[in-house]
C-alpha positions as CSV (number, residue, x, y, z in Angstrom):
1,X,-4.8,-22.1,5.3
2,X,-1.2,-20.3,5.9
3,X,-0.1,-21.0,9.1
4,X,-2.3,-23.5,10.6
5,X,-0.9,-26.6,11.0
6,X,-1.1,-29.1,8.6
7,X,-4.3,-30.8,9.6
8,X,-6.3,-27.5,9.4
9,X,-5.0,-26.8,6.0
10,X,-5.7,-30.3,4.5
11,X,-9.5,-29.3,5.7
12,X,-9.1,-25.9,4.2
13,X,-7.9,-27.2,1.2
14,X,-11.0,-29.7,1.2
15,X,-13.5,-27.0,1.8
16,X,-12.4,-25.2,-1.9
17,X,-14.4,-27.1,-4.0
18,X,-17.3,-26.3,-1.9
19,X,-16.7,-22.7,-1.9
20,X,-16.6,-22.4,-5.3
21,X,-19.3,-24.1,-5.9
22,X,-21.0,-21.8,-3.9
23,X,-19.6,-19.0,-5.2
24,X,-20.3,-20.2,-8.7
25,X,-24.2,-20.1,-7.4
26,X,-24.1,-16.5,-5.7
27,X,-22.6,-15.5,-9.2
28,X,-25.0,-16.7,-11.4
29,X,-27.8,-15.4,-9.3
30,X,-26.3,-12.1,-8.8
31,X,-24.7,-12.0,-12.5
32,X,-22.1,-9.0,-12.1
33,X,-20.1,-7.3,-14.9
34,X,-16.9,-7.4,-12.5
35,X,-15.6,-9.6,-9.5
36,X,-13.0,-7.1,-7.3
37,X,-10.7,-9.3,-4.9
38,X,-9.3,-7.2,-2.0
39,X,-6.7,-9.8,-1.1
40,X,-8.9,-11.7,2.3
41,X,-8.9,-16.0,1.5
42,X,-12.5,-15.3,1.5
43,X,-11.9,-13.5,-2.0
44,X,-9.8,-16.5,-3.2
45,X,-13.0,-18.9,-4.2
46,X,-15.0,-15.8,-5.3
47,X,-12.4,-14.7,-8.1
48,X,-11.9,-18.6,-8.8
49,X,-15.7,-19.0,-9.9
50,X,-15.7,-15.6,-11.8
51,X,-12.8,-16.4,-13.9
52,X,-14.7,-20.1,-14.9
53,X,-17.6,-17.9,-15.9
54,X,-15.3,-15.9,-17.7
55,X,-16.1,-12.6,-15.8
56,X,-13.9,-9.7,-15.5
57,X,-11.5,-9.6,-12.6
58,X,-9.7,-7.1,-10.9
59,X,-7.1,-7.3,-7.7
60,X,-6.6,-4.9,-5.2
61,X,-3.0,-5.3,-3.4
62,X,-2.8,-2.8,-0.1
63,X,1.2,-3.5,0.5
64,X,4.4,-4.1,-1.0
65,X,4.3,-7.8,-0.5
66,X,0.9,-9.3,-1.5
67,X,-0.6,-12.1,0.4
68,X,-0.4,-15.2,-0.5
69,X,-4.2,-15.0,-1.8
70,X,-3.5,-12.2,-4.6
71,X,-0.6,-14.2,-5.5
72,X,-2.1,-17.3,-6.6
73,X,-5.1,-15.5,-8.2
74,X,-2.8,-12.6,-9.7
75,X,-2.5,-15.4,-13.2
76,X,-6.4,-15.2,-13.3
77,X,-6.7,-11.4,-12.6
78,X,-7.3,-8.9,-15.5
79,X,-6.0,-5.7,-13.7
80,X,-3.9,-5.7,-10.1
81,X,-4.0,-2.3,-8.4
82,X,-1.4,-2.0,-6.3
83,X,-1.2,0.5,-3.4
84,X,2.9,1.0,-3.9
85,X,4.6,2.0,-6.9
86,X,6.7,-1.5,-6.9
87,X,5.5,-4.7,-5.3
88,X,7.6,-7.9,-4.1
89,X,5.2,-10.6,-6.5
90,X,6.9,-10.9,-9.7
91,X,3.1,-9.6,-11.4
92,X,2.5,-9.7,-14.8
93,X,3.5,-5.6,-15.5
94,X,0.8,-5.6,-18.6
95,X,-1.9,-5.7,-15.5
96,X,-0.1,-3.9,-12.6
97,X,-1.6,-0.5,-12.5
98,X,0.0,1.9,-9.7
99,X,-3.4,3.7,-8.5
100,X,-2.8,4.0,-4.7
101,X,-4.8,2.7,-1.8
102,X,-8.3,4.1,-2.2
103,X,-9.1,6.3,1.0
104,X,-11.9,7.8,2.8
105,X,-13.3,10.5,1.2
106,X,-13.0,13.1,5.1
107,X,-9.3,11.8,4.3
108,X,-9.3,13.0,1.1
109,X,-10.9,16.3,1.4
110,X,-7.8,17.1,4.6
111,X,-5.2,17.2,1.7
112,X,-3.8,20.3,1.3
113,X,-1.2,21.8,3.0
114,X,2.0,20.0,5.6
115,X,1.5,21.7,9.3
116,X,4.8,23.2,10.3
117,X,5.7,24.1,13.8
118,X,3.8,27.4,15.0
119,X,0.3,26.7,12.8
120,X,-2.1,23.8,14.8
121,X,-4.5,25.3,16.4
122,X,-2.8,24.6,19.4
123,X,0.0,26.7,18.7
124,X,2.2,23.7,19.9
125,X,4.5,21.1,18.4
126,X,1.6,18.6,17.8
127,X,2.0,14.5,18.1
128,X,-0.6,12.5,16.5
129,X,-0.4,8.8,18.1
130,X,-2.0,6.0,16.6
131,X,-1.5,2.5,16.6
132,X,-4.7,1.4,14.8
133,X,-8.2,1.0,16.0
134,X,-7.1,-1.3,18.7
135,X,-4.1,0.9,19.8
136,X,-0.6,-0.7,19.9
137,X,0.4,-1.3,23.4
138,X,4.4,-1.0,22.7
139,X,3.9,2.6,20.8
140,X,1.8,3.7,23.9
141,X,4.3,2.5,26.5
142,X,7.3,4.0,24.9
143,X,5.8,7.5,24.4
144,X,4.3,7.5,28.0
145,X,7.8,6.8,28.8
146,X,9.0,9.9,26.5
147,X,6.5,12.5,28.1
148,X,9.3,13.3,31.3
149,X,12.2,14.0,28.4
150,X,10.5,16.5,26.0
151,X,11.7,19.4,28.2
152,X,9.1,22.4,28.6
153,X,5.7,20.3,28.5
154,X,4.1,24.0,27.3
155,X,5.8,23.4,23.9
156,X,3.9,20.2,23.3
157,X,0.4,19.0,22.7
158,X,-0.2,15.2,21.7
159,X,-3.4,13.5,20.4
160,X,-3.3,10.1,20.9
161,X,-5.0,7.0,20.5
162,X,-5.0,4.2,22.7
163,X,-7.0,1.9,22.2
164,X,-9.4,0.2,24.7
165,X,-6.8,-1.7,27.4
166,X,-4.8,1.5,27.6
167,X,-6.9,4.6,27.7
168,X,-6.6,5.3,31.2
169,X,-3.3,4.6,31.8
170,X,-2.2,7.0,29.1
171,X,-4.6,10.0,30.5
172,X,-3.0,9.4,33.6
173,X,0.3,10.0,32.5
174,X,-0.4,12.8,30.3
175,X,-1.7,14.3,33.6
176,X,0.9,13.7,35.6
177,X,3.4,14.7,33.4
178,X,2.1,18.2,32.7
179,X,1.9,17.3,28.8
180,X,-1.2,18.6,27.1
181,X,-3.0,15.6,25.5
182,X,-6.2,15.1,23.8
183,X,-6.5,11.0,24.3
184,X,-9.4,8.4,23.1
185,X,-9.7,4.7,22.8
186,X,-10.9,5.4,18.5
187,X,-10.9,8.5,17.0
188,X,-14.1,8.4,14.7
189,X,-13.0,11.9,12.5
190,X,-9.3,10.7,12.0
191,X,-9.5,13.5,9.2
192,X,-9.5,16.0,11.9
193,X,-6.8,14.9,14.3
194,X,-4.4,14.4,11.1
195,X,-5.1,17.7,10.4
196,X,-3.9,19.2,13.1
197,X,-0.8,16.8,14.1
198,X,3.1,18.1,12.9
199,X,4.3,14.5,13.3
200,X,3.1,11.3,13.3
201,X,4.0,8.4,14.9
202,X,2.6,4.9,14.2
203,X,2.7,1.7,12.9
204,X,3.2,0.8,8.7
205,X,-0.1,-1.1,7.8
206,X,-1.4,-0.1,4.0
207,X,-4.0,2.1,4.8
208,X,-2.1,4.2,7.5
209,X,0.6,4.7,5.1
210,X,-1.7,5.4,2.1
211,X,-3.4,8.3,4.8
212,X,0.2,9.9,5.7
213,X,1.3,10.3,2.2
214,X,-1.7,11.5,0.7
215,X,-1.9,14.0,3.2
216,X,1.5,15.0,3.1
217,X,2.5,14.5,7.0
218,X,5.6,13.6,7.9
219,X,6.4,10.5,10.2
220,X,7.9,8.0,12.8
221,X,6.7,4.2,11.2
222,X,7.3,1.4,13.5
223,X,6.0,-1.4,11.8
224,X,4.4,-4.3,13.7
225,X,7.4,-6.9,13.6
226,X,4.5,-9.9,14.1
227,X,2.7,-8.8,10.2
228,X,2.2,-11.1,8.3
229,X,5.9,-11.8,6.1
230,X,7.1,-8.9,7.6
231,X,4.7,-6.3,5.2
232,X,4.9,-3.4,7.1
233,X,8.8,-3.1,7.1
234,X,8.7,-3.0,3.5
235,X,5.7,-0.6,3.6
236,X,8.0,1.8,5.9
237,X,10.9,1.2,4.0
238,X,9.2,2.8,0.7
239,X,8.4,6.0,2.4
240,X,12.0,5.9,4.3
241,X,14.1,5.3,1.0
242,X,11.3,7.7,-0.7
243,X,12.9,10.6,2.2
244,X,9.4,10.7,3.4
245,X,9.4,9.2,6.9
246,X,11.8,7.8,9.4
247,X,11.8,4.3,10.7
248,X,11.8,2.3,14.5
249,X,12.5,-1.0,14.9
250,X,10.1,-1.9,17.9
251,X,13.5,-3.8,19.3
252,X,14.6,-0.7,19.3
253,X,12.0,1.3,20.3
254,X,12.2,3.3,24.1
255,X,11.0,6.8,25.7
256,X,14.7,7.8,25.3
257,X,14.7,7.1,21.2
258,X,11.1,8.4,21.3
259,X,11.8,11.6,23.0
260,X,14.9,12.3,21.4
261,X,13.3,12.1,18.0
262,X,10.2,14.4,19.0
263,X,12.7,16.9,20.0
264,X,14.5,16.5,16.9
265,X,11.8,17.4,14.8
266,X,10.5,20.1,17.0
267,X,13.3,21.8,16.4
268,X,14.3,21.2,13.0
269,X,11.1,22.6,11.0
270,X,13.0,22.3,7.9
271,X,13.8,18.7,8.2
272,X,9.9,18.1,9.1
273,X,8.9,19.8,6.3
274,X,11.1,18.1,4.0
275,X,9.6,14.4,5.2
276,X,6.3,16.2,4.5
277,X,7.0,16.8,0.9
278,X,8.1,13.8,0.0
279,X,5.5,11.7,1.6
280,X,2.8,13.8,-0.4
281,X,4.7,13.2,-3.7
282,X,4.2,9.5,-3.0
283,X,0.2,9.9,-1.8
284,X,-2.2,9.1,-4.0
285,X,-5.5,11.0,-3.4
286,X,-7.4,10.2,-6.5
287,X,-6.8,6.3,-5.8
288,X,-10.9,5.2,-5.6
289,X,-11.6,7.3,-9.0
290,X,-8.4,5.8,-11.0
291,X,-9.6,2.2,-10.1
292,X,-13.3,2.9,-10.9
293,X,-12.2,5.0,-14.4
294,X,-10.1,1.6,-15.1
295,X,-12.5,-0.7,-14.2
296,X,-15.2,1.0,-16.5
297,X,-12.5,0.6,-19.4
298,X,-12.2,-3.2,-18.3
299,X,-15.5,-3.9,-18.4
300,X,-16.4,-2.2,-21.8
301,X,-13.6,-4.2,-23.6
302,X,-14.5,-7.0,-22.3
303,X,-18.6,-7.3,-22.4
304,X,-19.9,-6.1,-25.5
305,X,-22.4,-3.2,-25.3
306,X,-21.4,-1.8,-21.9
307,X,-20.4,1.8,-21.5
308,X,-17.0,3.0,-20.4
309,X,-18.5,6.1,-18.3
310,X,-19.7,6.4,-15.3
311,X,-23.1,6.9,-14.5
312,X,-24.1,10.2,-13.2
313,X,-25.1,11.0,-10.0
């Protein structure tokens, strides 16, 4: 409904009832111990029709300021796991519970230690660029446009994704530029290229951020200015104010700004390491497991008979 015109949300708002009623259907057929609303509208008539058949509910909110689905169904929720240690909602505190973003488990397994200049595999300063699965057309411009003002290109290796439209103008100025790059449209073991990367430089959406910090890397955020309510300026402003990555506005943003800050960090290992640390304090690896633990608790307090352990296996 948000941000369609009048018209189309006086049909949206006429197709609720139906969806519930649907919902209420899929419910009783399905009859499940908990209803889990990941914030989408399509979770909006789902958690509606569980909390009329008085099942358990639990929220998931990925950013600092929740959509405008978890905020109307936050008064019917029983828990609300939230991804950052303080969100912009005005939620009931007795069922916030600060878990983290859950993450894939190849994610998970990469935490360990921050790279530091010297110890990729490469031997090189190494640039991880993402700009998620589709690529981010601004970020890839702007650090093609850095390549010519790193100085010695031998001091450098990138990996960089591009997404689809821009692949092959990226290789092609990688080549030209002398710059060592390992470039792809998707990288399907992100794990791996994280890894290996010193920096980071990317956009601010929940999950990107929730991967930095729980692997402890340190970053350059520039948050899409076009997210919805502007969430992933305040999800790059947690890490900044945190000390645990630096911030571009994409008005801002330029080769010049681009190359000047890759240089900075090249050469100032202790400041790298120090974004590092602080991003890691913030991650939260053991996010799935907290929210399944707490959801186990949920359910045995509120459906008599059922166990608050996980099954085995």
């Amino acid at each position: 409904m948000k941000g369609r015109g009048p018209w189309n949300q006086l049909r949206g708002l006429c197709r609720l009832p139906v969806s519930i009623v649907q919902s209420l259907l899929r419910l009783r057929a399905f009859r499940p111990h908990l209803v889990i609303g990941r914030g989408s509208y399509s979770a909006g008539p789902v958690v509606m029709a569980a909390w009329l058949r008085r099942i358990p509910v639990a929220l998931c909110e990925q950013n600092v300021l929740p959509g405008v689905t978890n905020r109307v169904l936050a008064r019917l929720a029983d828990r609300i796991f939230t991804s950052f240690d303080r969100t912009e909602a005005g939620f009931n505190a007795a069922k916030v519970y600060w878990t983290g973003n859950p993450l894939r488990r190849q994610i998970v397994e990469k935490r360990a230690r921050p790279a530091l200049p010297g110890t990729a595999p490469t031997g090189r300063f190494t640039v991880l660029v993402i700009g998620g699965s589709q690529g981010a057309h601004r970020i890839n411009t702007a650090v093609v446009e850095a390549l010519d003002g790193l100085g010695d290109p031998a001091e450098f290796f990138f990996i960089h994704q591009t997404g689809g439209a821009d692949e092959a103008m990226v290789a092609e100025a990688y080549r030209r530029s002398g710059v060592a790059a390992r470039v792809q449209a998707f990288f399907e073991d992100m794990a791996a290229q994280y890894e290996q990367a010193h920096l980071v430089i990317c956009r601010a959406g929940a999950t990107t951020v929730a991967e930095i910090s729980a692997l402890g890397k340190a970053s350059v955020l520039i948050p899409y200015p076009h997210a919805a309510d502007g969430h992933q300026h305040l999800n790059a402003r947690r890490l900044a104010d945190a000390g645990a990555a630096e911030i571009i506005d994409e008005r801002e943003l330029n080769g010049e700004r681009i190359a000047a800050r890759i240089g900075f960090y090249a050469s100032h290992p202790e400041v790298l390491a120090g974004l590092a640390l602080q991003a890691a304090r913030l991650g939260k690896p053991d996010a799935a497991q907290r929210i399944v633990d707490e959801c186990y608790r949920l359910v045995a307090t509120r459906i008599p008979g059922q166990r608050a352990n996980r099954p085995t296996g």
